[in-house]
N, C-alpha and C positions, 0 to 999 in steps of 0.2 A: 504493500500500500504506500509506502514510505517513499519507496523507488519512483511508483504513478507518480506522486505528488510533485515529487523533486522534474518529474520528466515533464509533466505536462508546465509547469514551471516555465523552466527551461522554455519551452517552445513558445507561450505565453510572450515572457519578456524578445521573442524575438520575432515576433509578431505584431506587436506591439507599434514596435519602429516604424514598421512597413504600412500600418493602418496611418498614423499622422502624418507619412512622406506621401502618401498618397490625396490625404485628404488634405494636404499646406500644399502638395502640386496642383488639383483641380481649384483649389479657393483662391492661390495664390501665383504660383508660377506662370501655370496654363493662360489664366488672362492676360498677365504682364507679357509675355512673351507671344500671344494670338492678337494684341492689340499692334504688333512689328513685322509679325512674319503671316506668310498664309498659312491655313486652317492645316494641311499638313504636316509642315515644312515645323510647324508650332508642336503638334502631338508627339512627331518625331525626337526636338529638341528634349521636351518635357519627359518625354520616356528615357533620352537616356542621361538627365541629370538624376531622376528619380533611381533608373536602376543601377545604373555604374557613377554615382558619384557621390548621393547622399545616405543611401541604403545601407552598400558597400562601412562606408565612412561610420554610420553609428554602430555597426557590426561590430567592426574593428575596435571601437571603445569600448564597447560592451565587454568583447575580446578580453582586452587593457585590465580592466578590473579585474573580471572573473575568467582567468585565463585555466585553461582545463588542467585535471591535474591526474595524468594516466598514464599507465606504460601504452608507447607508441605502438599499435594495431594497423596504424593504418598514416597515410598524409594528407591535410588537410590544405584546404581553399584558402587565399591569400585572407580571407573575413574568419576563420577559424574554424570552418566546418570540415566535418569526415566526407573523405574522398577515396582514392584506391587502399586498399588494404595491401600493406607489407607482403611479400609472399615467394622474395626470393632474394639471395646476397649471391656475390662473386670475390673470393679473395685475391686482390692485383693490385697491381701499380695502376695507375691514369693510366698511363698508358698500353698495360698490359690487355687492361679492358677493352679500351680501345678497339685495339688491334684484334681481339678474341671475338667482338659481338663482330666486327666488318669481315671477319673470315668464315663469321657462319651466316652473313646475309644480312645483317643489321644497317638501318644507315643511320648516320650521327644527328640529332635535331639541330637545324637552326637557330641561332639567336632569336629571342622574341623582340625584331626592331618590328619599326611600323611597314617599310617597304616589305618585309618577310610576311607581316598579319595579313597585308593586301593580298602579297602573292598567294597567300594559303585560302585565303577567302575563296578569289576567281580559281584557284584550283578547284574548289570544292563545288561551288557553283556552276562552273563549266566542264568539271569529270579533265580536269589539264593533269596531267602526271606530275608530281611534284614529293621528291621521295624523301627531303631532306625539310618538309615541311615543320615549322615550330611547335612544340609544344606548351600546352597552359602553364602556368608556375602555379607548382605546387609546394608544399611548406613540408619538413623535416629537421626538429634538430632547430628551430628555430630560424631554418633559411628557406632559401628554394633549392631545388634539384639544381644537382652538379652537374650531370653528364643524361642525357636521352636518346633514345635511340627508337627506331621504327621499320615496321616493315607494309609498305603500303599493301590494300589488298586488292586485284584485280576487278573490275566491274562495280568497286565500291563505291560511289566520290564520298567522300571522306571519312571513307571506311580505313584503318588500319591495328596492326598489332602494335602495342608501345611502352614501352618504361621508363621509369624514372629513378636515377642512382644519387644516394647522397651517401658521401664517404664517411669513412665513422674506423676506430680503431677498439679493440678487443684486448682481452688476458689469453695472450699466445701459451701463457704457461697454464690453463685452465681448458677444462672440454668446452667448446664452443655452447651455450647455453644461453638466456637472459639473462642472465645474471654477472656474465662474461663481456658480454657489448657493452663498450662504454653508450649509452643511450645519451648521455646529459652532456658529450659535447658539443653545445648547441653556440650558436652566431656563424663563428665565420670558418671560412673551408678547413678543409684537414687536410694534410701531406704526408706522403711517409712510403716507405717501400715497399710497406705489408698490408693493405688497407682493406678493409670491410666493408664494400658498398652495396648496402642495403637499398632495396630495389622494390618498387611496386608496378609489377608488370598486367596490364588490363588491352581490350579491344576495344574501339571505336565500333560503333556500328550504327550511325547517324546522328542528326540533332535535336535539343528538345529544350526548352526552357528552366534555367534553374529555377527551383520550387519557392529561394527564399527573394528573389532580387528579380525574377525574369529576365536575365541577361540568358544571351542564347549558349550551348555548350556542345560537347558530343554526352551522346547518348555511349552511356558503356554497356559491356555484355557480360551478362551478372557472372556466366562462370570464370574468376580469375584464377583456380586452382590450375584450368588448362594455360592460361598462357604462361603461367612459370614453368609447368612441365616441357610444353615448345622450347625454351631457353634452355633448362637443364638437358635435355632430349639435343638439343640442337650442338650445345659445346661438348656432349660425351658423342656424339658421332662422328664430331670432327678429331675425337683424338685429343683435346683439351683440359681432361679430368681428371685428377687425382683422387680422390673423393668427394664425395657430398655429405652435409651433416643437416639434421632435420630439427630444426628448433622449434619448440612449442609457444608460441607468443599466447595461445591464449583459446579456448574451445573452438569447436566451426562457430559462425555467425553466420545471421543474414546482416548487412550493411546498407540502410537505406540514401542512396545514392544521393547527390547534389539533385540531376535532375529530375523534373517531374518525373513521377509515376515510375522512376527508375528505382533498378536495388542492385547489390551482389552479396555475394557469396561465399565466404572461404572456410576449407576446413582448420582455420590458424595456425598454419604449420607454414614454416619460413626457409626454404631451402638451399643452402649454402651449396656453393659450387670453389672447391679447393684447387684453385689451376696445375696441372702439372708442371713442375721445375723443367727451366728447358721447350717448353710447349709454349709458353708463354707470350712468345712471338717478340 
């Protein structure tokens, strides 16, 4: 009962925001701004100060105070919401990584400039090939993703496979566990020769509105337990693998997704991929 309370809570205060952004845009924005521009060109404006810059913004404070307080499951949305779930690590250098995800078919993400969003837009709108397309920024560790990668899918437009790696260091002298990952080094990048990059690997599979801001997003494909198997599958056929270790973060879950009417899935199990010495590339 305690849980409901605290949950419905929670959704409550973030709901909240979104009912007086809405109702200060119709009473206040929408006229100032329809009394300058045409009746369009006005809705337009209004929708995306509403959902990408005021919504977003009281999020984020909300965020500030009440900043969540869990062992990391999953990476969350620049406003502090759950997004793909954790569900695969690789032990490398930068650029070991690298070199290992581009040898089994992976291509490296784009910077998220603005020329890069445009180009990914008209890809996706006009089905243009576009393999090194950027991906969203997502949060881990208190930053966003270090390194991404993708694999476009044929006949999709803006269908593809994707992950996201933020680096993190471990107790080499300890079994790889929870309790082993340093999880709490969070702000700014990690370096080192031995590194743990913890990965949350999902599918695109169209677009759909986020539930909390209606900014548009990709639609993900709830099973993520398969797209970490494709990765691990993919660098043990290449010859790449030393071991794998199988870390319990936390029971299956279902994950109710950012966008609408979307969810996933995982059985919380996070599976390490130990490159072979020499393989490494």
């Amino acid at each position: 009962m305690m849980q409901f309370v605290l949950r419905f809570g929670k959704r409550l205060a973030v709901l909240l925001p979104g009912i007086f952004i809405a109702y200060l845009s119709v009473r206040d924005i929408f006229p100032y701004i329809d009394r300058r521009l045409p009746d369009v060109i006005s809705i337009l404006v209004t929708y995306m100060l509403g959902a990408y810059v005021l919504v977003p913004a009281l999020i984020r404070f909300f965020r500030i105070i009440f900043p969540p307080n869990h062992l990391p499951l999953y990476c969350v949305t620049p406003d502090g919401f759950a997004s793909d779930p954790l569900n695969v690590g690789i032990i490398a250098t930068r650029r070991e990584l690298i070199n290992a995800m581009e040898r089994t078919g992976w291509y490296v993400a784009d910077p998220r400039t603005s020329k890069n969003i445009i180009r990914h837009v008209l890809s996706v709108v006009f089905d243009w090939p576009y393999k090194n397309a950027p991906v969203s920024n997502l949060y881990l560790f208190g930053r966003k993703h270090d390194l991404a990668f993708e694999i476009p899918i044929k006949g999709g437009a803006g269908s593809r496979h994707h992950v996201r790696f933020w680096a993190t260091t471990y107790q080499e002298d300890k079994h790889l566990t929870v309790r082993s990952i340093h999880w709490h080094r969070r702000g700014s990048r990690v370096f080192g020769d031995n590194l743990l990059w913890v990965g949350a690997a999902s599918r695109d599979i169209g677009l759909a509105p986020i539930r909390h801001n209606l900014q548009l997003t990709h639609m993900i494909h709830p099973d993520t337990n398969r797209e970490r198997d494709i990765i691990v599958s993919q660098l043990r056929d290449a010859g790449l693998v030393k071991n794998t270790h199988s870390v319990k973060l936390d029971d299956p879950y279902r994950l109710a997704n950012r966008a609408l009417r979307g969810y996933l899935h995982t059985d919380g199990i996070m599976t390490v991929v130990h490159l072979k010495a020499g393989k490494r590339l």
